[in-house]
SEFIZA-3560 file (N, C-alpha, C; in Angstrom, 3 decimals):
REM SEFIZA-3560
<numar><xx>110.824</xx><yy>91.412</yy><zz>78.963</zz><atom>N</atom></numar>
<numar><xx>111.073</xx><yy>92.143</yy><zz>80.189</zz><atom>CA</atom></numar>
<numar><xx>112.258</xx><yy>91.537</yy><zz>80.919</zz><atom>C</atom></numar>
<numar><xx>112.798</xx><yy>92.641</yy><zz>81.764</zz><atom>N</atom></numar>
<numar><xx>114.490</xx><yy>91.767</yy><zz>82.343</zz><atom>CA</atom></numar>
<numar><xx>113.177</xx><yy>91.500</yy><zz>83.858</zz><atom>C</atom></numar>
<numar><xx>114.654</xx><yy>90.877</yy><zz>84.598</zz><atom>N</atom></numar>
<numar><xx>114.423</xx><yy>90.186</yy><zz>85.720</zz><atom>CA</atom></numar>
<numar><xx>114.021</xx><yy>90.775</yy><zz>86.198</zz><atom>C</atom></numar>
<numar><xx>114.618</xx><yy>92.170</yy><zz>86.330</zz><atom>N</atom></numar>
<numar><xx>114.800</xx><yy>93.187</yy><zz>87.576</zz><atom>CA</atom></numar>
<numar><xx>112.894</xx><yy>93.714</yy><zz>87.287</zz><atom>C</atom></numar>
<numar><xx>112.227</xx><yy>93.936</yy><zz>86.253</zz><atom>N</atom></numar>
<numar><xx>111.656</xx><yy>94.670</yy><zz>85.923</zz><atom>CA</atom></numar>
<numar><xx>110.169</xx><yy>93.513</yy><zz>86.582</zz><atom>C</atom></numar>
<numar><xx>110.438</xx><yy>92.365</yy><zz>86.282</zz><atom>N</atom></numar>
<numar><xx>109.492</xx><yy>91.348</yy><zz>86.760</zz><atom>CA</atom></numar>
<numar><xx>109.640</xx><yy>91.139</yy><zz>88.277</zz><atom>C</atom></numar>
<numar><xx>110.734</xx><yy>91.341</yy><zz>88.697</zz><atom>N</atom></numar>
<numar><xx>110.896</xx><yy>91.148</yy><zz>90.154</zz><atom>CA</atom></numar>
<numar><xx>109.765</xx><yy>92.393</yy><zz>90.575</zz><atom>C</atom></numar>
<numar><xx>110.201</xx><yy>93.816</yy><zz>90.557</zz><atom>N</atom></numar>
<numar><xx>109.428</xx><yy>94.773</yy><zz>90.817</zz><atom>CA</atom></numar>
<numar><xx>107.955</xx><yy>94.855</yy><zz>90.660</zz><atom>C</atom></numar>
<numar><xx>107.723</xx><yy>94.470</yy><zz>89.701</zz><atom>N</atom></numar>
<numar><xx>105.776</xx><yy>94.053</yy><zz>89.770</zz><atom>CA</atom></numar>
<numar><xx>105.869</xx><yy>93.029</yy><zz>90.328</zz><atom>C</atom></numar>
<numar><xx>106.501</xx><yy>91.964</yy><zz>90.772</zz><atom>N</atom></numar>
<numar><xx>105.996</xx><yy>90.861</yy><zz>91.614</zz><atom>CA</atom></numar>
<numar><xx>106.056</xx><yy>91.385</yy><zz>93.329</zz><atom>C</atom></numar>
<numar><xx>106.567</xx><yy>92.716</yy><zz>93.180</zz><atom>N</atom></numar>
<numar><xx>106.609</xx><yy>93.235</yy><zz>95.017</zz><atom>CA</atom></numar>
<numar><xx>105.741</xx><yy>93.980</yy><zz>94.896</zz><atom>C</atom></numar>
<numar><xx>105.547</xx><yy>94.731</yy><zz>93.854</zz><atom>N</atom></numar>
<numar><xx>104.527</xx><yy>95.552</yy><zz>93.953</zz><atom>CA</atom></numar>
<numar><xx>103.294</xx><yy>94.670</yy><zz>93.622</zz><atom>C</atom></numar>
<numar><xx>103.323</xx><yy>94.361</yy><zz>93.347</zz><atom>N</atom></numar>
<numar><xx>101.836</xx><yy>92.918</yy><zz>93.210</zz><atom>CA</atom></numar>
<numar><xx>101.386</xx><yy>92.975</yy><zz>95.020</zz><atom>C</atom></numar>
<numar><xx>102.151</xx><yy>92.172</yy><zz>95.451</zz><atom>N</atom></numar>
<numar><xx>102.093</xx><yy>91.864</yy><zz>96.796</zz><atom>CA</atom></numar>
<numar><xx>102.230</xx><yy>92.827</yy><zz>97.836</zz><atom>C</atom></numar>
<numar><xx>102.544</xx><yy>94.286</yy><zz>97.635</zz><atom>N</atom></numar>
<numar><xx>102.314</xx><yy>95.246</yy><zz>98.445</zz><atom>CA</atom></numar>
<numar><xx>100.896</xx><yy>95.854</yy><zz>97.806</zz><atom>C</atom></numar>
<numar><xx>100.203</xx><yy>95.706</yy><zz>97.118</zz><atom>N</atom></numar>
<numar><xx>98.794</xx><yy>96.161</yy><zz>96.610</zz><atom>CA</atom></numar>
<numar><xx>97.536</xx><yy>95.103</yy><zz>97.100</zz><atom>C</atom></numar>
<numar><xx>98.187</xx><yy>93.956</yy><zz>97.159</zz><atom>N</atom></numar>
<numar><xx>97.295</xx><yy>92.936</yy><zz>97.538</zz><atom>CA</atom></numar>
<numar><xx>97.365</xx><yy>93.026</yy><zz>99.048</zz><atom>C</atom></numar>
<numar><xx>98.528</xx><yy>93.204</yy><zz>99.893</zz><atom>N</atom></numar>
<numar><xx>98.379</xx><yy>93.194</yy><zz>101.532</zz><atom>CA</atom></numar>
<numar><xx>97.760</xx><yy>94.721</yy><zz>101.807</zz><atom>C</atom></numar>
<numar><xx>97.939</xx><yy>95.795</yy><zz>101.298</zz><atom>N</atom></numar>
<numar><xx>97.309</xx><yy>96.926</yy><zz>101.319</zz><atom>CA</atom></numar>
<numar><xx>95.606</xx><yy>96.778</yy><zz>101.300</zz><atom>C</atom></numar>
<numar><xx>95.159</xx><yy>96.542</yy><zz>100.640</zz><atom>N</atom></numar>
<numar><xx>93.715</xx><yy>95.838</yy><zz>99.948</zz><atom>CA</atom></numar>
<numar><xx>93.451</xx><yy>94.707</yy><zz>100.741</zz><atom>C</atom></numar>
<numar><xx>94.165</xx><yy>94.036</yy><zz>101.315</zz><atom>N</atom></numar>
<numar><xx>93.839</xx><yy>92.984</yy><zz>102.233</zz><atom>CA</atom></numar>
<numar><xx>92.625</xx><yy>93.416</yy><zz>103.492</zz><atom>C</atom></numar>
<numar><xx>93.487</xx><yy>95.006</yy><zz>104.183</zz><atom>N</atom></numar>
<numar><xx>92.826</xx><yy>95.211</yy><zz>104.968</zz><atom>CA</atom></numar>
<numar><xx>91.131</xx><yy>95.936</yy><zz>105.280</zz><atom>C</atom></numar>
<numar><xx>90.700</xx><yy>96.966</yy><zz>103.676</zz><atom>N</atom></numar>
<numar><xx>89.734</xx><yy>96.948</yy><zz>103.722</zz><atom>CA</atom></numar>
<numar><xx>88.353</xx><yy>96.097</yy><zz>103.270</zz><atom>C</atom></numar>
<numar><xx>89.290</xx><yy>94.607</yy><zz>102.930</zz><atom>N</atom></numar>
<numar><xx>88.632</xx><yy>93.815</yy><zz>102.600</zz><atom>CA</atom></numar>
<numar><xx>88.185</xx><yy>92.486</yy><zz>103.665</zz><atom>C</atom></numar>
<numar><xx>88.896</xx><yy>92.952</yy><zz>104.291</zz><atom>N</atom></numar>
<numar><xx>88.623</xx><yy>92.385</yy><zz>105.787</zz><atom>CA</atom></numar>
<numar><xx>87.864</xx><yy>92.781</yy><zz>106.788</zz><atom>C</atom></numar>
<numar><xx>88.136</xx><yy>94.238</yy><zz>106.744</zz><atom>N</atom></numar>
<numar><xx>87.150</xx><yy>95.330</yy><zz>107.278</zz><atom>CA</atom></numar>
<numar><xx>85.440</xx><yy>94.753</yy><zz>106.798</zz><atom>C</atom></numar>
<numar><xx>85.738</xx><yy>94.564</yy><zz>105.960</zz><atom>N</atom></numar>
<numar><xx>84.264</xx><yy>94.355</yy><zz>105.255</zz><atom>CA</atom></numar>
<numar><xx>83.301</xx><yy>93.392</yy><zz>105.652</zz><atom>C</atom></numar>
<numar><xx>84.334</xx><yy>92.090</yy><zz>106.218</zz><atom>N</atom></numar>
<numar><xx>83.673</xx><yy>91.355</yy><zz>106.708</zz><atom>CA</atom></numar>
<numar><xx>83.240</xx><yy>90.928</yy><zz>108.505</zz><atom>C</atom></numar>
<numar><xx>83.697</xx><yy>92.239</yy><zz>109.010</zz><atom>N</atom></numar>
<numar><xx>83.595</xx><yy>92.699</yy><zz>110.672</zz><atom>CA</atom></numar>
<numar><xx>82.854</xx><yy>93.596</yy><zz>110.841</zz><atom>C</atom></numar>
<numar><xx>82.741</xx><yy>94.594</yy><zz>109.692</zz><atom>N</atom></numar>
<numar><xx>81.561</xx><yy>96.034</yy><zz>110.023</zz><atom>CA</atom></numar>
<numar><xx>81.194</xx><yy>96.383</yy><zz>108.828</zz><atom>C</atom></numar>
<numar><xx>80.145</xx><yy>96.939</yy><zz>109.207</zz><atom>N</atom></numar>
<numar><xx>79.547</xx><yy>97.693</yy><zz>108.251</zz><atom>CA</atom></numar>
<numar><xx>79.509</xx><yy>99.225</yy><zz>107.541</zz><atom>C</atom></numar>
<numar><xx>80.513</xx><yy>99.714</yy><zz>108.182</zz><atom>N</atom></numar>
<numar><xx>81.659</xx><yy>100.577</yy><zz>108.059</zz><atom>CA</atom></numar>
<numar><xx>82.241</xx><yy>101.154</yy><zz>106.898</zz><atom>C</atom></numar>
<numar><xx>82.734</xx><yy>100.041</yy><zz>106.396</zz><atom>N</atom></numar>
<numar><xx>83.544</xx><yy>99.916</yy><zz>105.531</zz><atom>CA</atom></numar>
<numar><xx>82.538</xx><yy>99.357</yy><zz>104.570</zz><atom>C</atom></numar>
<numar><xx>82.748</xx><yy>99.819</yy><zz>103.478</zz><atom>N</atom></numar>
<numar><xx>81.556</xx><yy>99.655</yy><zz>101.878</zz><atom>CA</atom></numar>
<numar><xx>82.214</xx><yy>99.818</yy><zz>100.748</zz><atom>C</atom></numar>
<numar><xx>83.559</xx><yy>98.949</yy><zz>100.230</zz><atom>N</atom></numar>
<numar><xx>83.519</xx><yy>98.919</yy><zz>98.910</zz><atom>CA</atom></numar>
<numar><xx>83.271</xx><yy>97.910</yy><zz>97.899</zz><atom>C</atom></numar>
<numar><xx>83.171</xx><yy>98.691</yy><zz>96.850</zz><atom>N</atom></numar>
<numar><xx>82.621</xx><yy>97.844</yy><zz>95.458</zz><atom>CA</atom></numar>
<numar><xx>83.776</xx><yy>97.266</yy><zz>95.075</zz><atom>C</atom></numar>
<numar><xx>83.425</xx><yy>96.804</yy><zz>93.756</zz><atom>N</atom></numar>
<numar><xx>84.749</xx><yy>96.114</yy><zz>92.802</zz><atom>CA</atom></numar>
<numar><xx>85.102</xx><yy>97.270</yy><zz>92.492</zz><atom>C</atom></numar>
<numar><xx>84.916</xx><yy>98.274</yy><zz>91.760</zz><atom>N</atom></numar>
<numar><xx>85.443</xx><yy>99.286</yy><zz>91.502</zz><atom>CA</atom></numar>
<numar><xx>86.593</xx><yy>100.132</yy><zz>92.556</zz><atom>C</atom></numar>
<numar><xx>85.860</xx><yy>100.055</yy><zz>93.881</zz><atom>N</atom></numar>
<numar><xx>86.840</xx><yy>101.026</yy><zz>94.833</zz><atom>CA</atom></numar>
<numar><xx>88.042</xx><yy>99.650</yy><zz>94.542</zz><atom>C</atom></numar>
<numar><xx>88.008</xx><yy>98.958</yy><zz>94.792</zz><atom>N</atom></numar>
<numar><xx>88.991</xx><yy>97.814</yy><zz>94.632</zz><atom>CA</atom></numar>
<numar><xx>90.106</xx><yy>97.884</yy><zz>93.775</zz><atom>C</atom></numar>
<numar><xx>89.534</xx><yy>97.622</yy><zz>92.606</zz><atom>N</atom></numar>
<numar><xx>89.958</xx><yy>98.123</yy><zz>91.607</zz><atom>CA</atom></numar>
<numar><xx>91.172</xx><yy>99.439</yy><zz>91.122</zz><atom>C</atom></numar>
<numar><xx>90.032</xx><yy>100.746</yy><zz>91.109</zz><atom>N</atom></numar>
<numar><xx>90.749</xx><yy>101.871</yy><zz>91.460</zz><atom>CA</atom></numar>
<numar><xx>92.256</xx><yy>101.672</yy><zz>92.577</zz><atom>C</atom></numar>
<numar><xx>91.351</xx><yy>101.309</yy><zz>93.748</zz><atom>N</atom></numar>
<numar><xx>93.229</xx><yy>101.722</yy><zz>94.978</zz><atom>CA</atom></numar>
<numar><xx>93.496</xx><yy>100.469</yy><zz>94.363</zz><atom>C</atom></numar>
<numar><xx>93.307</xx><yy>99.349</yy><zz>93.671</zz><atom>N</atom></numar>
<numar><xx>94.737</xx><yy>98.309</yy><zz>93.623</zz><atom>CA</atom></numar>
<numar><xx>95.524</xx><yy>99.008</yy><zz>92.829</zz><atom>C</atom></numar>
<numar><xx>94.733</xx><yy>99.789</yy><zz>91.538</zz><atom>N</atom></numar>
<numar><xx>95.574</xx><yy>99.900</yy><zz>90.326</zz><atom>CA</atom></numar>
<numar><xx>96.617</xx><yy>101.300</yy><zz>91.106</zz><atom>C</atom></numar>
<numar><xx>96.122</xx><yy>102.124</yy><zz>92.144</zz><atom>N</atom></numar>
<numar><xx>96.505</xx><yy>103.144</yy><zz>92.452</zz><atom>CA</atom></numar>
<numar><xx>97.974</xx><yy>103.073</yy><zz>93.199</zz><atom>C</atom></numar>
<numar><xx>97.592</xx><yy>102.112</yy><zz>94.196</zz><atom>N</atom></numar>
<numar><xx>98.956</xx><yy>101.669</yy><zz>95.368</zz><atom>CA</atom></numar>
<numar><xx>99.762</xx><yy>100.763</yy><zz>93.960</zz><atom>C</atom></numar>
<numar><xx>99.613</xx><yy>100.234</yy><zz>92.881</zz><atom>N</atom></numar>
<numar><xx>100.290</xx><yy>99.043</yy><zz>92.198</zz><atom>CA</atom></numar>
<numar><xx>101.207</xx><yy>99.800</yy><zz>91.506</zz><atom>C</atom></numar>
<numar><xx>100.977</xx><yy>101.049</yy><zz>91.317</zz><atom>N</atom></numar>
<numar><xx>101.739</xx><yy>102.377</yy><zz>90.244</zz><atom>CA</atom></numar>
<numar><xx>102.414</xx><yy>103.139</yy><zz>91.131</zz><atom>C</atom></numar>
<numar><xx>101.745</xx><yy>103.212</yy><zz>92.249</zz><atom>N</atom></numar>
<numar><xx>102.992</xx><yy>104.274</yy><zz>93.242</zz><atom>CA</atom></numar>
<numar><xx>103.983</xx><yy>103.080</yy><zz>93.948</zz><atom>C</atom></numar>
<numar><xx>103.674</xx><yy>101.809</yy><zz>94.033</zz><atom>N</atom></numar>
<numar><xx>104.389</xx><yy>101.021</yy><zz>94.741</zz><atom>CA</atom></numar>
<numar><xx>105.588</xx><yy>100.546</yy><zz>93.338</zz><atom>C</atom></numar>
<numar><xx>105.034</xx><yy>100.522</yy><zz>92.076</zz><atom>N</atom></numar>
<numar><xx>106.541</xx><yy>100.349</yy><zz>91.002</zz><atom>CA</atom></numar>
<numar><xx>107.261</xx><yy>101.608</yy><zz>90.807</zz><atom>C</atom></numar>
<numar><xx>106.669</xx><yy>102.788</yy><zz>91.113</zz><atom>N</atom></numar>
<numar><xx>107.606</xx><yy>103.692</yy><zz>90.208</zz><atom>CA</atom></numar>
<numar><xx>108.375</xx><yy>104.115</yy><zz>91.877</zz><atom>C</atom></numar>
<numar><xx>107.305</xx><yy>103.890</yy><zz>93.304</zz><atom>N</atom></numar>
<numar><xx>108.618</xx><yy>104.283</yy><zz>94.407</zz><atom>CA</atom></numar>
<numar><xx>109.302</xx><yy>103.040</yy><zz>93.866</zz><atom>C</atom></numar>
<numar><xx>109.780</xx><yy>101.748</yy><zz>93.761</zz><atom>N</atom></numar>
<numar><xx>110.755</xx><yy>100.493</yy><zz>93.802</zz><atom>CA</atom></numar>
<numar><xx>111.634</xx><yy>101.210</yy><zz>92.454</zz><atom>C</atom></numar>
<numar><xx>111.079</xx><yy>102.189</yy><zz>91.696</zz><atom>N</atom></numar>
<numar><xx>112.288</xx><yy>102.401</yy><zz>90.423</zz><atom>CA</atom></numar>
<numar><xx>113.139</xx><yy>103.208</yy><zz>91.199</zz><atom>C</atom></numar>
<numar><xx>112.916</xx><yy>104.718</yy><zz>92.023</zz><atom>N</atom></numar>
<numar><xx>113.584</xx><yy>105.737</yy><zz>92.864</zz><atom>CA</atom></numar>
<numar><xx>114.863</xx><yy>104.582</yy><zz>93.366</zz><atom>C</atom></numar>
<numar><xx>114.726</xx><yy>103.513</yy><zz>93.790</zz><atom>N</atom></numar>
<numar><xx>115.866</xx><yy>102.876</yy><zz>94.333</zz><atom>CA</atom></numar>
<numar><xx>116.865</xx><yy>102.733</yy><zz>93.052</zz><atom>C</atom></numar>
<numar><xx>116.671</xx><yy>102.567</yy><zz>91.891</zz><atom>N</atom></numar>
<numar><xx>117.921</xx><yy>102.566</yy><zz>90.974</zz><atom>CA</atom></numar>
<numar><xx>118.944</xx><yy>104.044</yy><zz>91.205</zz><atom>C</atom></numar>
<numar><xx>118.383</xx><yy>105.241</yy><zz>91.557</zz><atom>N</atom></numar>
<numar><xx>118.816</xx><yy>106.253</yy><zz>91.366</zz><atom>CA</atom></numar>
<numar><xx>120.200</xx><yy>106.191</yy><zz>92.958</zz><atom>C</atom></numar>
<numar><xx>121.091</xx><yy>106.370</yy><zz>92.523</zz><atom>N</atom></numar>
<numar><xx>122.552</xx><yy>106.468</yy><zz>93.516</zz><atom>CA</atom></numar>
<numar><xx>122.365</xx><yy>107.721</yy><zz>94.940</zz><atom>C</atom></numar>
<numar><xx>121.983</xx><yy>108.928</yy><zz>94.241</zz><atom>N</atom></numar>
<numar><xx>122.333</xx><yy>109.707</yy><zz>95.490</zz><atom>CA</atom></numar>
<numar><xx>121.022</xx><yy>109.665</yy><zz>96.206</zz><atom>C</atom></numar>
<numar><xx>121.670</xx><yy>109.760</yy><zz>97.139</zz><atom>N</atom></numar>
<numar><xx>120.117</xx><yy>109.647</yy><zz>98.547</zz><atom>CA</atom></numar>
<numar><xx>119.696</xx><yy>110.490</yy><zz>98.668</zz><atom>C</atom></numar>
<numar><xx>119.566</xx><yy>111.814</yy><zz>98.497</zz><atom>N</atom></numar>
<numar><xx>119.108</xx><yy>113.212</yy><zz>98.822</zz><atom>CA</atom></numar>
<numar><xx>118.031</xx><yy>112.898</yy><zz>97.030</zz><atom>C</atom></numar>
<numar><xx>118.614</xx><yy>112.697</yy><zz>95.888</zz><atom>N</atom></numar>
<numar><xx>117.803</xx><yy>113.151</yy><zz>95.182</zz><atom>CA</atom></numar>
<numar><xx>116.989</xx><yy>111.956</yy><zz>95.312</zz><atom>C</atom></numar>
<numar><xx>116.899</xx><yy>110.733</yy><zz>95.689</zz><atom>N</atom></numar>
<numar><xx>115.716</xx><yy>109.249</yy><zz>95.855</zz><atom>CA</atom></numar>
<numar><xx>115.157</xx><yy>109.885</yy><zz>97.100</zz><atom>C</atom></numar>
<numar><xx>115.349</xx><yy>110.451</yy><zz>97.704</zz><atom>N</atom></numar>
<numar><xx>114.545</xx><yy>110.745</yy><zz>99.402</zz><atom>CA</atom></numar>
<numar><xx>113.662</xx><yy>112.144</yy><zz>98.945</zz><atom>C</atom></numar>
<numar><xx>114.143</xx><yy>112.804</yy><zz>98.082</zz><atom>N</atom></numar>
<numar><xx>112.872</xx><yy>113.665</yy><zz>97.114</zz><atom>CA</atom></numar>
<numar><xx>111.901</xx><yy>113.193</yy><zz>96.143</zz><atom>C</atom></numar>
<numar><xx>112.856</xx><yy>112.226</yy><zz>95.349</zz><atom>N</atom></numar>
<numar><xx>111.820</xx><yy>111.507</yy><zz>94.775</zz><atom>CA</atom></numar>
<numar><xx>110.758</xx><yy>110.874</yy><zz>95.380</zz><atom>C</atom></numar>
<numar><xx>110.959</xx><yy>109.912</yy><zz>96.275</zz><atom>N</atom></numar>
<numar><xx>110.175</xx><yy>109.144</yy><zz>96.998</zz><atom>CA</atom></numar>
<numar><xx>109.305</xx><yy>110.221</yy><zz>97.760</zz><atom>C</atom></numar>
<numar><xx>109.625</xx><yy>111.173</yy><zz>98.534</zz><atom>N</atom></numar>
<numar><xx>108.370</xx><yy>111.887</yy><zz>99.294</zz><atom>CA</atom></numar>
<numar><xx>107.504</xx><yy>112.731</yy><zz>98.194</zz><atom>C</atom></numar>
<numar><xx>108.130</xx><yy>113.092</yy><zz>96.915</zz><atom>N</atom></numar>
<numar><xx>106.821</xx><yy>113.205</yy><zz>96.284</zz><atom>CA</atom></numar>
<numar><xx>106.219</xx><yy>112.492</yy><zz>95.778</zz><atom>C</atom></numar>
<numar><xx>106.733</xx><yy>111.278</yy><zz>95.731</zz><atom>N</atom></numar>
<numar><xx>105.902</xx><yy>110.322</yy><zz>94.825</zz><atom>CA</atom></numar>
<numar><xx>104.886</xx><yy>109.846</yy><zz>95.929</zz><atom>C</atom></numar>
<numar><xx>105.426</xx><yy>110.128</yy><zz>97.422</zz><atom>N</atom></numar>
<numar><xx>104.099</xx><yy>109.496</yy><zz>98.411</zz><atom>CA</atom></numar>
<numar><xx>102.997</xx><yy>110.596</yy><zz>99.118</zz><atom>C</atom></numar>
<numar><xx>103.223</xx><yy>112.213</yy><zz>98.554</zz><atom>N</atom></numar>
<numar><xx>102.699</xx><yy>113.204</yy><zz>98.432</zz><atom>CA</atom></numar>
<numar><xx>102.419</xx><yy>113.179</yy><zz>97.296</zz><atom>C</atom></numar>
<numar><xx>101.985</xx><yy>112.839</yy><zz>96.252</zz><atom>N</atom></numar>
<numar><xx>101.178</xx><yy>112.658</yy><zz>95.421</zz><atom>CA</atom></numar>
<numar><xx>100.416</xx><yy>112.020</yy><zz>95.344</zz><atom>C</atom></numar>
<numar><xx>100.793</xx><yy>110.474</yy><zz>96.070</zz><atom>N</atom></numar>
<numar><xx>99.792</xx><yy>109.149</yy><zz>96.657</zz><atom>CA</atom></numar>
<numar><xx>98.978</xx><yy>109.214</yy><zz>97.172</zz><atom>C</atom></numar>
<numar><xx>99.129</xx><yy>110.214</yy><zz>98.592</zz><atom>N</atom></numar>
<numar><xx>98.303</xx><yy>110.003</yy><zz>99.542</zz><atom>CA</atom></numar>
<numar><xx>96.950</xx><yy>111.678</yy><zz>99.075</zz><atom>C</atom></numar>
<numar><xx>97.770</xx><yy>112.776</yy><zz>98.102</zz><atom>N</atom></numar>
<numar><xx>96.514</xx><yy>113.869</yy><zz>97.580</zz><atom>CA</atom></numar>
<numar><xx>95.569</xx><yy>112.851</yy><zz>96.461</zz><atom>C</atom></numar>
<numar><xx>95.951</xx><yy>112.178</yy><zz>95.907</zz><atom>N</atom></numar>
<numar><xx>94.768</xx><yy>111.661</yy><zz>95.330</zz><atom>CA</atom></numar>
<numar><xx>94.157</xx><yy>110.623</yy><zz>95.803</zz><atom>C</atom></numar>
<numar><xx>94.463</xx><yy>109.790</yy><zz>96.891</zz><atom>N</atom></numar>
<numar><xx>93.694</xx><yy>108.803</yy><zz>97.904</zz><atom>CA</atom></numar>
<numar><xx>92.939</xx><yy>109.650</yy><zz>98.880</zz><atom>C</atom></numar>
<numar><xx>93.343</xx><yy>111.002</yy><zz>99.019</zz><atom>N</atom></numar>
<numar><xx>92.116</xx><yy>111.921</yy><zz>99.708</zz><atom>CA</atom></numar>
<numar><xx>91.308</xx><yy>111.823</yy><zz>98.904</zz><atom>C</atom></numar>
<numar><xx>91.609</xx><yy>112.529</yy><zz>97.848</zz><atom>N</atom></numar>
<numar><xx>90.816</xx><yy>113.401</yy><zz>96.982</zz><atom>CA</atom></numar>
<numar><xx>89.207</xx><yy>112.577</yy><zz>96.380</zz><atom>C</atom></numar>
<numar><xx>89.995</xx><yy>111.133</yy><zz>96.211</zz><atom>N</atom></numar>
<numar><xx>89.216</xx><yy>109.965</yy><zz>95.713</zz><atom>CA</atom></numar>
<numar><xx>88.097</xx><yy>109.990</yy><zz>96.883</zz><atom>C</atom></numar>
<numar><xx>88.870</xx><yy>110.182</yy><zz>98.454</zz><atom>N</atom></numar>
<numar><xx>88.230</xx><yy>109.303</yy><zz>99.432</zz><atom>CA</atom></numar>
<numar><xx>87.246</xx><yy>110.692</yy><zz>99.671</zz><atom>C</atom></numar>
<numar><xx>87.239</xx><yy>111.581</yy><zz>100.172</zz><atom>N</atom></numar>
<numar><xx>86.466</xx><yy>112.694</yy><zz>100.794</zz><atom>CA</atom></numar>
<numar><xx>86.695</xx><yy>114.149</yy><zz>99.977</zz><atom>C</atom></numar>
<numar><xx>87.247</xx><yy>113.978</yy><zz>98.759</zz><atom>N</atom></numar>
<numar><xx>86.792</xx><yy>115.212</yy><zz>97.963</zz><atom>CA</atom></numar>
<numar><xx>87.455</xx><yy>116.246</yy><zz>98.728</zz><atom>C</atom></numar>
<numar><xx>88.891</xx><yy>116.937</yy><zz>99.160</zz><atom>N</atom></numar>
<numar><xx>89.232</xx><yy>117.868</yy><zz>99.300</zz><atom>CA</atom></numar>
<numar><xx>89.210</xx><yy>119.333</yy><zz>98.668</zz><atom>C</atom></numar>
<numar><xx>89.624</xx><yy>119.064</yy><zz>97.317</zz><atom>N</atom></numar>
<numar><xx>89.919</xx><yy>120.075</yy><zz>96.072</zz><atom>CA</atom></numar>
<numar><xx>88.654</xx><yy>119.916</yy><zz>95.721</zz><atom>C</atom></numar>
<numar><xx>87.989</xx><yy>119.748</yy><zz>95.570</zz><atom>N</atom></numar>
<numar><xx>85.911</xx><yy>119.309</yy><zz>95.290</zz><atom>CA</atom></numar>
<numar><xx>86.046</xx><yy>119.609</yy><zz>93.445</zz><atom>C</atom></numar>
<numar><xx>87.498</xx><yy>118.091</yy><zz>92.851</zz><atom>N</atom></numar>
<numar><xx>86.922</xx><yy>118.302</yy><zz>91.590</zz><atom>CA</atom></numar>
<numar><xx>85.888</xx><yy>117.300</yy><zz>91.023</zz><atom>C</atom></numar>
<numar><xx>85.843</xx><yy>116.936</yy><zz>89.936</zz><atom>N</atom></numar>
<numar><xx>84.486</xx><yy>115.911</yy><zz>89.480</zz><atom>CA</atom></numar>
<numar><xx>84.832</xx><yy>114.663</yy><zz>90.130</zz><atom>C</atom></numar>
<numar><xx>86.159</xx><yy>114.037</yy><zz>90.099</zz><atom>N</atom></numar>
<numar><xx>86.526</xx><yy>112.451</yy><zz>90.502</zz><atom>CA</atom></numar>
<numar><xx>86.197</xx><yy>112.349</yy><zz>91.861</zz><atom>C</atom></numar>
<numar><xx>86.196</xx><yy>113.378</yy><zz>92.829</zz><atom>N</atom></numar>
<numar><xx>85.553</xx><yy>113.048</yy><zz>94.308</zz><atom>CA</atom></numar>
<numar><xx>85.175</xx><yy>112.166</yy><zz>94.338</zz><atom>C</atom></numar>
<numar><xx>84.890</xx><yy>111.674</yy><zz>95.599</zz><atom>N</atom></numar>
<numar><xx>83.820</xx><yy>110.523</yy><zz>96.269</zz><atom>CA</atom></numar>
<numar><xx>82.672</xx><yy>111.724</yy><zz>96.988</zz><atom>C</atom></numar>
<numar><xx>82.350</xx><yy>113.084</yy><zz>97.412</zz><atom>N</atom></numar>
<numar><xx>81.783</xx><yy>113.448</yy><zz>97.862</zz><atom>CA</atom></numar>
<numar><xx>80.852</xx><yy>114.094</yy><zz>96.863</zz><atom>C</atom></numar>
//
């Protein structure tokens, strides 16, 4: 692997872990908040894949086509972190 490619999972490492920081903190103030290893799991692996492939959109030069890329890649992020969380589209992977 080049540098560039290890640098990028080492930010995206650390933007999945401070993300995850907070409902894991939550956890230990209320009772509120209830996840398993699995929910864990799931959003690390979830934010760890949208947080490398938005850090790839930055190789791309023109700003109009990275500022499309990037809002769908975080409109795609945030329909399946519903979908996971409260079942919008009510398919099988819900949480509801």
């Amino acid at each position: 692997m080049t540098k560039v490619f290890k640098n990028i999972f080492v930010i995206a490492a650390f933007i999945s872990l401070g993300i995850l920081a907070i409902p894991f903190l939550a956890m230990r103030f209320t009772e509120e908040v209830n996840w398993s290893l699995f929910d864990f799991a799931l959003g690390g692996s979830l934010i760890f894949i949208t947080a490398t492939v938005f850090q790839l959109t930055f190789k791309t030069k023109i700003f109009k086509t990275r500022l499309i890329l990037q809002l769908a890649i975080l409109l795609v992020f945030f329909l399946i972190w519903i979908e996971i969380a409260v079942g919008i589209f009510g398919t099988p992977f819900s949480g509801s």
